[in-house]
BADO-364489 format. One record per residue (C-alpha): residue number from 1; residue in one letter; y, z, x. Coordinates in steps of 0.25 Angstrom, whole numbers, always signed. Layout:
<rs>
seq NUM type A c2 Y c3 Z c1 X
...
</rs>
This chain:
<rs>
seq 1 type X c2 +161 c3 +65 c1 -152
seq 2 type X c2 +165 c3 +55 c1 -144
seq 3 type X c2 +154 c3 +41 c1 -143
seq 4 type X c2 +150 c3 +38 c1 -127
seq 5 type X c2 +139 c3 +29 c1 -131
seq 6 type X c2 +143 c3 +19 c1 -143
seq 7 type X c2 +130 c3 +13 c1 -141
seq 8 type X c2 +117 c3 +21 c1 -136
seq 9 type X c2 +102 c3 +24 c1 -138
seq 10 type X c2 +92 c3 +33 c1 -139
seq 11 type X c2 +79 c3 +34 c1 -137
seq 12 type X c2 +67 c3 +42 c1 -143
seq 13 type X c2 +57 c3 +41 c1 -134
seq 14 type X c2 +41 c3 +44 c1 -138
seq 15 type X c2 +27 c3 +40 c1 -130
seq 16 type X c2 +26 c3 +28 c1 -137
seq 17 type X c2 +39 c3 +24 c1 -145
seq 18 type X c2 +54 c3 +26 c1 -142
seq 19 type X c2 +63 c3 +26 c1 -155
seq 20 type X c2 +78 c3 +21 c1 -149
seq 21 type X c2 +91 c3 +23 c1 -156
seq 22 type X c2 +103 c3 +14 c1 -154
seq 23 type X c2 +115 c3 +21 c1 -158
seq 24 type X c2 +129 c3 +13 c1 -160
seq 25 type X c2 +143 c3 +16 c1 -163
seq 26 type X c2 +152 c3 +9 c1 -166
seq 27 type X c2 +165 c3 +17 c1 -171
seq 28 type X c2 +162 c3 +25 c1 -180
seq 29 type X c2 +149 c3 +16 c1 -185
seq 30 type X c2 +134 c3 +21 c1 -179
seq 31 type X c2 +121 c3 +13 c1 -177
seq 32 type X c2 +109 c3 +17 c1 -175
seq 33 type X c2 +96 c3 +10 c1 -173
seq 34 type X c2 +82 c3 +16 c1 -169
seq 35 type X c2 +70 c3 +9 c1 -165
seq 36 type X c2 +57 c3 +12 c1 -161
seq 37 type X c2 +51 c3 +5 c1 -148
seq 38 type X c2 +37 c3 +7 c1 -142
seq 39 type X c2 +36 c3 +12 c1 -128
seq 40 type X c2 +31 c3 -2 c1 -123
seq 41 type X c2 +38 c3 -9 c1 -113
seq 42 type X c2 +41 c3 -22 c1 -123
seq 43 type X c2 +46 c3 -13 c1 -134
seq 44 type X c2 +54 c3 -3 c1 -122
seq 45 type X c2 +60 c3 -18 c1 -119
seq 46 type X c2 +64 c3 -20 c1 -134
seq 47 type X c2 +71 c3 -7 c1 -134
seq 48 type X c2 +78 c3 -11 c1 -121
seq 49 type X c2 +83 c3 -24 c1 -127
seq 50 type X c2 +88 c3 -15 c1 -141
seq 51 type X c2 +97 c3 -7 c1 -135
seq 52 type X c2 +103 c3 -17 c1 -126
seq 53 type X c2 +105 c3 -25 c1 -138
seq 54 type X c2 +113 c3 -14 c1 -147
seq 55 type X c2 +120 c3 -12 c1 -134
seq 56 type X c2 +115 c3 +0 c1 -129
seq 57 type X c2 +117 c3 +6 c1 -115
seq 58 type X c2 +113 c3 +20 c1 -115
seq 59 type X c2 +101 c3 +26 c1 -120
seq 60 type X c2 +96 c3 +40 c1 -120
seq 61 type X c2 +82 c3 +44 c1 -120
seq 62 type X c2 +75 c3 +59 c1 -120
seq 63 type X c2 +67 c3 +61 c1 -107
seq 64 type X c2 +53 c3 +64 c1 -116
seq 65 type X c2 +42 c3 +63 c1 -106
seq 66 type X c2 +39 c3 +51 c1 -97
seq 67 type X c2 +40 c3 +42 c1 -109
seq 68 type X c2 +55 c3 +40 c1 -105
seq 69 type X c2 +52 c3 +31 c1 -93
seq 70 type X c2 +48 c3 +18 c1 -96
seq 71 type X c2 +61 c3 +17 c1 -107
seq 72 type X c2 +70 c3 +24 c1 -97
seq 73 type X c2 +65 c3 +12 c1 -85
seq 74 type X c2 +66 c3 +2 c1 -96
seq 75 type X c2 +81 c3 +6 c1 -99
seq 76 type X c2 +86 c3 +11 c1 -88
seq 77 type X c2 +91 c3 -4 c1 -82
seq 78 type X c2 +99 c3 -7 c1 -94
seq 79 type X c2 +104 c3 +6 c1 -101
seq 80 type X c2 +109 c3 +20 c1 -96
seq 81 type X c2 +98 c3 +26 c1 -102
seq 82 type X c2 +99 c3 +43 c1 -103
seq 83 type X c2 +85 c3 +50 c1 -103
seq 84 type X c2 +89 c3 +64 c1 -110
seq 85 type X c2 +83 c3 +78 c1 -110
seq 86 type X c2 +77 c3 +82 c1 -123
seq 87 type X c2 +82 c3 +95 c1 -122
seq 88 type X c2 +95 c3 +90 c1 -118
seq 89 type X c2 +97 c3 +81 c1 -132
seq 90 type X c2 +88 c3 +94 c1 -140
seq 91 type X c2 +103 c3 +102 c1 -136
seq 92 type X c2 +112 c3 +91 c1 -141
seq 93 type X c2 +116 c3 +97 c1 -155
seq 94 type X c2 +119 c3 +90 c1 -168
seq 95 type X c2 +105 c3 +84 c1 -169
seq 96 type X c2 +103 c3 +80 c1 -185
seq 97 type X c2 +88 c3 +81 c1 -188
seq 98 type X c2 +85 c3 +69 c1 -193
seq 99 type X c2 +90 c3 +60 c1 -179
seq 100 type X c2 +81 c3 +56 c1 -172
seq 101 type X c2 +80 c3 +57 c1 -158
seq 102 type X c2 +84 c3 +42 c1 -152
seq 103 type X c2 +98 c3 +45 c1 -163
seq 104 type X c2 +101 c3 +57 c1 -158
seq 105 type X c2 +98 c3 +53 c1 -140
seq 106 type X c2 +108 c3 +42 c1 -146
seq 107 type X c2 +117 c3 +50 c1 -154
seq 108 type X c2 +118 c3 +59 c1 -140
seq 109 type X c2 +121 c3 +48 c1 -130
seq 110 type X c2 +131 c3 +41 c1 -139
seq 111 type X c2 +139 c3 +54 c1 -136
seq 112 type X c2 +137 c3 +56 c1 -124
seq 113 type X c2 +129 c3 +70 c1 -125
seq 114 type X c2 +115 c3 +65 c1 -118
seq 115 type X c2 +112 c3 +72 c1 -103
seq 116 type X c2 +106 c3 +60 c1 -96
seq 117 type X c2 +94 c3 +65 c1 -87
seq 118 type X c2 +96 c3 +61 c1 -73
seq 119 type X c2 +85 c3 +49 c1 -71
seq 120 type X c2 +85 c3 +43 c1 -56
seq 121 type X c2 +85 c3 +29 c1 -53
seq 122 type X c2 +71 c3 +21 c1 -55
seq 123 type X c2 +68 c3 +18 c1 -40
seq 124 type X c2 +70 c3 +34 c1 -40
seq 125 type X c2 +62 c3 +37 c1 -50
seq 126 type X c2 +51 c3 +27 c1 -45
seq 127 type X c2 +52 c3 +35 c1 -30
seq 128 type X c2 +47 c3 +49 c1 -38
seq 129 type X c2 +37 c3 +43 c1 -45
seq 130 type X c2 +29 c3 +38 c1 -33
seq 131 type X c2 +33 c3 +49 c1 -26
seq 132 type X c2 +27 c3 +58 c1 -36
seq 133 type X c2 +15 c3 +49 c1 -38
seq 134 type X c2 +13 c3 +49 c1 -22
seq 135 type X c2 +15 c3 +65 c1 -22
seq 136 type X c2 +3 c3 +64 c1 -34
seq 137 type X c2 -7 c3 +58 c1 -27
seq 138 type X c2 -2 c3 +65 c1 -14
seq 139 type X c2 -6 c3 +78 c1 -21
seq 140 type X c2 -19 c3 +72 c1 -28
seq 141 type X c2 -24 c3 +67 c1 -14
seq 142 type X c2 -22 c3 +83 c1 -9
seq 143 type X c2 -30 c3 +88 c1 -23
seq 144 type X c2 -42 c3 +77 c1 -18
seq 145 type X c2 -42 c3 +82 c1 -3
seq 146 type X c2 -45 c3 +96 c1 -8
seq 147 type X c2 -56 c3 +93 c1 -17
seq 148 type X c2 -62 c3 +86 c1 -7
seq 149 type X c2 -59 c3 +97 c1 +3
seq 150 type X c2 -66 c3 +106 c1 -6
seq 151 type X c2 -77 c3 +98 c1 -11
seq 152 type X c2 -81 c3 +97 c1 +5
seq 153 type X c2 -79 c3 +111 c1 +8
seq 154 type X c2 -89 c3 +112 c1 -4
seq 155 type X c2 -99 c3 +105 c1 +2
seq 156 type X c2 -99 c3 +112 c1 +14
seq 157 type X c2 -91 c3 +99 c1 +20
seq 158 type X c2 -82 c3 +108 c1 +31
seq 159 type X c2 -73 c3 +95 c1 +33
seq 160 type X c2 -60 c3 +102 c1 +35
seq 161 type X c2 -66 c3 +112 c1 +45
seq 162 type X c2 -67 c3 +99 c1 +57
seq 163 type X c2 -54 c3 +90 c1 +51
seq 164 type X c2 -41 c3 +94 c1 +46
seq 165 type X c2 -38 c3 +83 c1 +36
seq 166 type X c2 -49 c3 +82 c1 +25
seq 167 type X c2 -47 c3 +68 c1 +22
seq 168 type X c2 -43 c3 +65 c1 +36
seq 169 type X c2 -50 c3 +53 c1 +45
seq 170 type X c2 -60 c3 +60 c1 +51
seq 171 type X c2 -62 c3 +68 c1 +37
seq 172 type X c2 -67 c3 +58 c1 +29
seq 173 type X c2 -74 c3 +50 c1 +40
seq 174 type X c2 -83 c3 +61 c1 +47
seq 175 type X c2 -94 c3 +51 c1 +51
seq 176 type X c2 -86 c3 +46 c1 +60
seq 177 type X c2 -82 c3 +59 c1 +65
seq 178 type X c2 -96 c3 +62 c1 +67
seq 179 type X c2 -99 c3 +50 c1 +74
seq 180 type X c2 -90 c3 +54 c1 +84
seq 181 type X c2 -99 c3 +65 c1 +87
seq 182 type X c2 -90 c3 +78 c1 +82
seq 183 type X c2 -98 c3 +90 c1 +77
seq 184 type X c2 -94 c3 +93 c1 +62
seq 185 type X c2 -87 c3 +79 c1 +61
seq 186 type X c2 -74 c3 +85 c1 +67
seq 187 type X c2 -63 c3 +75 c1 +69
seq 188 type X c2 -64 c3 +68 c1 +85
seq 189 type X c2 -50 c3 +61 c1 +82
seq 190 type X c2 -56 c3 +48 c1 +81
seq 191 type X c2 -48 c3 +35 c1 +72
seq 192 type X c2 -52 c3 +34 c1 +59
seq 193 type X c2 -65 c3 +42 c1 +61
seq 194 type X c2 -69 c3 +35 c1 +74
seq 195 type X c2 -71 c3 +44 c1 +88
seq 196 type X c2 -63 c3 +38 c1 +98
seq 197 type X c2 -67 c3 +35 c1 +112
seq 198 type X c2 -77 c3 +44 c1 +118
seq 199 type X c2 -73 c3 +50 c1 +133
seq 200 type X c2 -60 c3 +57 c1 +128
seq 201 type X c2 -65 c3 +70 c1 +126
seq 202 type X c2 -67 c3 +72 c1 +111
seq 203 type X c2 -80 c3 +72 c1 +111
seq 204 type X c2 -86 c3 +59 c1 +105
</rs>
């Protein structure tokens, strides 16, 4: 079969390790050597400088989890880094038992049998994770206004009967509504709780 990668890498990734294989041809010769690095950024750095020095430039990695990310953003500036699907590499046949995984990601990309997974560009992947933390708290803040909606109807509190919006100004400021001399504390369209100028017909 015919070599794409003389010289490649695999990674093993776990919670709190990543076991790294450097693999090595040379004609007919092979190297391999595997290390074990923790999962701290000093150490992720050390594995970094590693395969830059045995002249490494792509690394493939199985997508287990969210413990991919941090080597993934760590890499990604300086290798082509390939994040697999473990079902994809699990249908690769010709796996002896006794390799491990990190030999046999870089026994794969070597030949070129490795399916990259499509990862988009980091400014990308930055944009959905706030847009997914905004629609989180988006989502949380509507869970809160029911509770309270209910807790109020549970003290008799008809609030939504006389305003429209729960948390709206006139909502959660109804002295001032009252102030303003509306039966039932209904909203009389005054800023920020406060009834405007009397003599224009609203009542206050």
């Amino acid at each position: 079969m015919e070599v794409v990668y003389s010289r490649c890498a695999g990674l093993d990734v776990h919670k709190k390790t990543v076991v790294a294989c450097v693999l090595i041809r040379e004609g007919a010769q092979v190297q391999k050597e595997i290390r074990t690095f923790s999962i701290m950024t000093s150490d992720l750095l050390v594995l970094h400088d590693w395969l830059l020095a045995h002249g490494v430039r792509e690394v493939a990695m199985e997508s287990t989890g969210i413990y991919w990310k941090p080597i993934f953003n760590l890499l990604e500036a300086s290798f082509r880094v390939l994040l697999v699907n473990a079902a994809h590499i699990k249908a690769v046949p010709g796996r002896k038992t006794d390799v491990k995984d990190c030999e046999w990601l870089a026994e794969l990309l070597s030949y070129g049998l490795l399916k990259a997974s499509f990862i988009p560009p980091k400014p990308i992947r930055e944009l959905r994770d706030l847009t997914r933390y905004r629609k989180s708290l988006s989502d949380e803040r509507v869970r809160e206004v029911n509770r309270l909606h209910k807790l109020l109807e549970s003290a008799n509190i008809k609030l939504s009967s006389v305003a429209t919006d729960v948390m709206g100004k006139l909502s959660v400021n109804p002295v001032a509504t009252r102030k303003c001399g509306v039966p039932g504390g209904s909203a009389c369209g005054g800023d920020r709780g406060r009834c405007p100028s009397p003599g224009v017909g609203n009542g206050c």
